[in-house]
C-alpha positions as CSV (number, residue, x, y, z in Angstrom):
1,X,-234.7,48.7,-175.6
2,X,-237.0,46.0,-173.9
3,X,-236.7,43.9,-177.7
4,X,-232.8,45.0,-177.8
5,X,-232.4,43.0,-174.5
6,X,-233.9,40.1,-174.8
7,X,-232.3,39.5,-178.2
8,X,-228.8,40.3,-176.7
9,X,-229.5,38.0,-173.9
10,X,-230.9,35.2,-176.2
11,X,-227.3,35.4,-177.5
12,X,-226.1,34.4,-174.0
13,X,-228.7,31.7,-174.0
14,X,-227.0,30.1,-176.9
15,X,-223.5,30.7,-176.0
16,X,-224.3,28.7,-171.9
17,X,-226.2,26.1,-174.0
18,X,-223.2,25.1,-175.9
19,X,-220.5,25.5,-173.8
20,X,-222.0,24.9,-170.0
21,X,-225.3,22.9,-171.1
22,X,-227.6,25.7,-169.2
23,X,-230.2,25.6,-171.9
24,X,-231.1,29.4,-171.1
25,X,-232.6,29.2,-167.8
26,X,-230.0,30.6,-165.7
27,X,-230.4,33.7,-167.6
28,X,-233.9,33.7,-169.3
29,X,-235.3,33.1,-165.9
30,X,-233.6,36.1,-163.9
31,X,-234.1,38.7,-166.8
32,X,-237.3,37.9,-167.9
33,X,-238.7,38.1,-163.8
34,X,-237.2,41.7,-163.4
35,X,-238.1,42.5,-167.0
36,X,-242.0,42.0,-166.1
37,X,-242.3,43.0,-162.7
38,X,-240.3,46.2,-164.0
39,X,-243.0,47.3,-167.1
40,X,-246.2,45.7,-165.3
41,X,-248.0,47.8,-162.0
42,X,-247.7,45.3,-159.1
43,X,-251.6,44.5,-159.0
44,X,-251.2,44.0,-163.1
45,X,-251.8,39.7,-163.8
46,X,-248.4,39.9,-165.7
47,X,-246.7,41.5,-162.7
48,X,-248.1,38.9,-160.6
49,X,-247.5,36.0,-162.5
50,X,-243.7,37.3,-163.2
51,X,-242.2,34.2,-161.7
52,X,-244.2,31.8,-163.7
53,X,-244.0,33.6,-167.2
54,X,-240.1,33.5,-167.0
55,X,-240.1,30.1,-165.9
56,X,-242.2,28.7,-168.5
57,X,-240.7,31.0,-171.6
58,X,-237.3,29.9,-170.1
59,X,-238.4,25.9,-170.9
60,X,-239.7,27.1,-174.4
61,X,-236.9,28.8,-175.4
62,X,-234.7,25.6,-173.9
63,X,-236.5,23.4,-176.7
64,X,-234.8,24.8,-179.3
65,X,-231.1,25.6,-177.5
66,X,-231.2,21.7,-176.2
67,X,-231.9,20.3,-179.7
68,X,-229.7,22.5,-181.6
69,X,-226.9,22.1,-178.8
70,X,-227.4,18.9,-178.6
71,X,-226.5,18.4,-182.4
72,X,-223.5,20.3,-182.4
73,X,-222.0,18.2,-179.7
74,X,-223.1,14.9,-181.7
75,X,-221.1,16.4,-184.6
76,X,-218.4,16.8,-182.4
77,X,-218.6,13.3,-181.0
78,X,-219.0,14.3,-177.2
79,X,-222.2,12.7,-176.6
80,X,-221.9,9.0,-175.0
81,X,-225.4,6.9,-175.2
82,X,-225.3,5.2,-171.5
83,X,-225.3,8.3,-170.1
84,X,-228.5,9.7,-172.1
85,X,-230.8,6.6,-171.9
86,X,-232.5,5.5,-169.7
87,X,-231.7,8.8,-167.4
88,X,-233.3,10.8,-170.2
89,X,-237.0,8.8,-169.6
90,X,-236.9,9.4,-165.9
91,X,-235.6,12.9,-165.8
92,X,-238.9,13.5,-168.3
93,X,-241.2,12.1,-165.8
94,X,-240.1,13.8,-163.6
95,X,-240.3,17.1,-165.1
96,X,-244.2,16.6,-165.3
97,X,-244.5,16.2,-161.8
98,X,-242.5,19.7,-161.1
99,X,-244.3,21.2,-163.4
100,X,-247.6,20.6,-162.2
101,X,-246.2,21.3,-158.6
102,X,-245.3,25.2,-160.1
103,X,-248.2,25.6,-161.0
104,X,-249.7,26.0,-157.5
105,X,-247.1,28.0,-155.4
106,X,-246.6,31.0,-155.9
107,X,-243.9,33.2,-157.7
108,X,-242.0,33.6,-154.9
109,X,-241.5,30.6,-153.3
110,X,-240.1,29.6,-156.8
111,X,-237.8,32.4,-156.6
112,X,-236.4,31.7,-153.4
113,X,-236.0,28.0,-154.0
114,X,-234.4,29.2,-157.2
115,X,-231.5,30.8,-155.4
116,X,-232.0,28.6,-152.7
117,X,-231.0,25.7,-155.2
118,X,-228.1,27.8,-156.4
119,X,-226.4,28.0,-153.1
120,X,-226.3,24.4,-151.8
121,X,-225.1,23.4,-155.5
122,X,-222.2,25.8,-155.6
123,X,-221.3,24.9,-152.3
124,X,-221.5,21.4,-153.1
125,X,-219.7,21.9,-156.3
126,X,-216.6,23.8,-154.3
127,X,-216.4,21.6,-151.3
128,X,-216.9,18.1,-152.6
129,X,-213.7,16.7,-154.6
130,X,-214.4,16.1,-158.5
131,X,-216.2,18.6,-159.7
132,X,-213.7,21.2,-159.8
133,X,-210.6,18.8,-160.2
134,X,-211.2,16.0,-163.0
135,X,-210.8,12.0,-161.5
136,X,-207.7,10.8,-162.9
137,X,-209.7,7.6,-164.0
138,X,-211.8,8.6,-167.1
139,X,-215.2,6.7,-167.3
140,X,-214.4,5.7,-164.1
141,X,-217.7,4.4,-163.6
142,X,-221.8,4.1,-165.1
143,X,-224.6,5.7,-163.4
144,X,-226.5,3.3,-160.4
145,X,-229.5,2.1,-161.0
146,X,-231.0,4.6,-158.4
147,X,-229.3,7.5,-159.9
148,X,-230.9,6.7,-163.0
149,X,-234.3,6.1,-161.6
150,X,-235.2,8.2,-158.7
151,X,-232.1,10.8,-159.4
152,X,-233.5,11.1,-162.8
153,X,-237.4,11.8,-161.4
154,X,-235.9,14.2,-158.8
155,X,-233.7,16.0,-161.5
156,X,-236.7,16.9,-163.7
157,X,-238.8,17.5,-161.2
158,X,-236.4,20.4,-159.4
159,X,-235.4,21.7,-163.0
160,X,-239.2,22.3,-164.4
161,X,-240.1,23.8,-161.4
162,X,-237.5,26.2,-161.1
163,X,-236.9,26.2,-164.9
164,X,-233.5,25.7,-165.5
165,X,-232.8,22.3,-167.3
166,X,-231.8,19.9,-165.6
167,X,-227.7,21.2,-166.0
168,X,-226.8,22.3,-162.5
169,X,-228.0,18.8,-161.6
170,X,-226.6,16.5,-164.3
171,X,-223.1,18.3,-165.0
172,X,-221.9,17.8,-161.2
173,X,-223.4,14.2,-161.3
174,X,-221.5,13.3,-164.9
175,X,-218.6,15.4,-163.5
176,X,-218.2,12.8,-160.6
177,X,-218.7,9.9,-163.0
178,X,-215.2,10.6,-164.3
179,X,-216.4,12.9,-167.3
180,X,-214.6,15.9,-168.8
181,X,-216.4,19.0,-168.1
182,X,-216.7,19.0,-171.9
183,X,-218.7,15.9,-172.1
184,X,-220.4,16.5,-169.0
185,X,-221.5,20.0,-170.3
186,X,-222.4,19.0,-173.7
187,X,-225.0,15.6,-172.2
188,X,-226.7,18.3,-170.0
189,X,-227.7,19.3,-173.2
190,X,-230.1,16.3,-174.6
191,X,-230.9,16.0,-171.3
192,X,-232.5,18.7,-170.8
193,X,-234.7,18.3,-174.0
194,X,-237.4,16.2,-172.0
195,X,-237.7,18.3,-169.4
196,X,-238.3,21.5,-172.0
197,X,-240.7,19.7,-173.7
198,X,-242.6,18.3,-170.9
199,X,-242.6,21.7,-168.7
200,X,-243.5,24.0,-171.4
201,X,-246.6,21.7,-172.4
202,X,-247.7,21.5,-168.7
203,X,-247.2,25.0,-167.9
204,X,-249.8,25.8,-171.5
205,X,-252.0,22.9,-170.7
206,X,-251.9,24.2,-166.7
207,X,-252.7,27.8,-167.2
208,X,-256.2,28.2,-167.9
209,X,-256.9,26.1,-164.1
210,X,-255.3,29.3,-163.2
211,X,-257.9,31.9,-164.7
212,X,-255.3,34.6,-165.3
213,X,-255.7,36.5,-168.4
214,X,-252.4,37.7,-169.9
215,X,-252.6,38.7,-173.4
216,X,-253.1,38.0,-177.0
217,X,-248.8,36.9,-176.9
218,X,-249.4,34.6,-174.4
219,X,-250.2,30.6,-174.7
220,X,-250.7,29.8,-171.2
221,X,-247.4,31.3,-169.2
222,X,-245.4,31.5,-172.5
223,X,-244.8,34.5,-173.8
224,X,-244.5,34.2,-177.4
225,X,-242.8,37.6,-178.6
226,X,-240.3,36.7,-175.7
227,X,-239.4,33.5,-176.9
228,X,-239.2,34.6,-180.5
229,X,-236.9,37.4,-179.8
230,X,-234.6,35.3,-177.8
231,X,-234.9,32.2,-179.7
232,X,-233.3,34.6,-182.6
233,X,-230.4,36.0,-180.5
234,X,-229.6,32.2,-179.0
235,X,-229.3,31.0,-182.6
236,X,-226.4,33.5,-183.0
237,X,-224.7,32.9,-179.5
238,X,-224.8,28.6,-180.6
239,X,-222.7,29.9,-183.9
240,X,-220.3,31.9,-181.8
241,X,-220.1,29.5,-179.5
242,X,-219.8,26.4,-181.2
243,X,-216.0,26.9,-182.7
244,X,-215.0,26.7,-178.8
245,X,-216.6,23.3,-178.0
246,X,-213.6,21.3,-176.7
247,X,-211.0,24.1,-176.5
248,X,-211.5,25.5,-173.1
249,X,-208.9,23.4,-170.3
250,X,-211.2,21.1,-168.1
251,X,-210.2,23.4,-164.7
252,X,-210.9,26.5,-166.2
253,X,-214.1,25.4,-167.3
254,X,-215.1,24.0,-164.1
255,X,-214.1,27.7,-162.6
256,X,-216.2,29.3,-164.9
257,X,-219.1,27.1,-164.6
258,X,-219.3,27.6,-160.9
259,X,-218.3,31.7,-161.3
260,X,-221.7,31.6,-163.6
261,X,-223.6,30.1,-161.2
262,X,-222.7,32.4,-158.3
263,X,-223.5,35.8,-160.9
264,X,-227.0,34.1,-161.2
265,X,-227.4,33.6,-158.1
266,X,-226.5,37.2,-157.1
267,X,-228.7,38.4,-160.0
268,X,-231.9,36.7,-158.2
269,X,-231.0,37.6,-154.6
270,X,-230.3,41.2,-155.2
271,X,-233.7,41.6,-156.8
């Protein structure tokens, strides 16, 4: 049942990657936590280091769902290059630095600033005018030069540590540029490739500081068998998915988006 789940859920990975640029955090993160605690005794290193398993798998698994995403969207010509570079180089530096900074909290205060995170951004997203109605000038403006720089740092930073991608951050932030949530969604996407790659090879290079000992399937916090069995069902959910890039209307997608974010957020609270 435990390998039945995660494959099914990898299938959701896929599907948010392609059409709400999630990546798999938003539900690798939340299933993976309750997963562990669930199987492991509390005083058990697995149990205990929950928080920081789920995070780092999550940025694994988000390697593969950003890249393969990221191509669909090129194929369907949604990607726009000053929006990806140089955003993309700051948001990876940044991811360094949160991942580093997970490394020495503990599992909880992750969690909480997980949801915590959720909150203000789905408050944000409901209040403030252009996420869930679309500007009626397209392109209506480029990113600042401080978006791009410090917004970029912050972005990675916040997304490695809570492992989530970078989405929640850079869909509302393309949204207000003028962006369709199609194109918005699909650059969260190769945006979130540099923070995946730079959080999941801090959080293996990070782990032994730690001394925790967690098993021949681990490499550092990743859990390997995890991450295979998911990266399997998110390949399916990115072919299932993919036929609908494009086709859902821009409000409903919005609604969605936000609806997502508040299950999520539920899911993590309610623990």
């Amino acid at each position: 049942m435990f390998y039945l789940l995660l494959t099914l859920f990898g299938c959701l990975t896929g599907i948010s990657a392609v059409l709400f640029g999630f990546g798999g955090g938003f539900v690798i993160v939340p299933l993976l936590y309750r997963m562990l605690t669930a199987s492991h005794a509390a005083d058990d290193p697995i149990a205990q280091s929950a928080m920081h398993i789920a995070v780092a798998t999550s940025t694994c698994v988000m390697i593969v769902n950003a890249l393969i995403a990221t191509r669909k969207h090129q194929r369907a010509g949604n990607l726009l290059r000053e929006y990806l570079w140089p955003l993309g180089g700051f948001i990876g530096v940044g991811a360094v630095v949160g991942a580093i900074a997970a490394m020495w909290v503990s599992g909880q205060v992750i969690r909480y600033a997980f949801i915590g995170y959720l909150g203000v951004t789905i408050v944000d997203c409901l209040l403030r005018r252009g996420f869930l109605t679309q500007s009626q000038t397209i392109f209506s403006r480029q990113l600042t030069s401080t978006e791009i720089s410090a917004g970029g740092v912050g972005i990675g930073a916040i997304a490695t540590f809570l492992g989530v991608g970078g989405s929640v951050m850079t869909v509302p932030l393309l949204r207000r540029c003028g962006l369709s949530m199609s194109k918005a969604t699909s650059m969260a996407n190769p945006l979130s490739v540099p923070v995946a790659l730079a959080g999941t090879l801090t959080y293996m290079a990070l782990a032994g500081f730690t001394g925790a000992d967690l098993g021949v399937w681990y490499i550092g916090y990743v859990d390997v068998l995890a991450f295979a069995l998911l990266t399997v069902g998110s390949l399916l959910g990115i072919r299932l998915a993919a036929p609908w890039i494009g086709r859902i209307p821009d409000r409903m997608h919005a609604q969605i988006y936000v609806g997502l974010l508040m299950l999520v957020m539920l899911g993590m609270w309610t623990r």
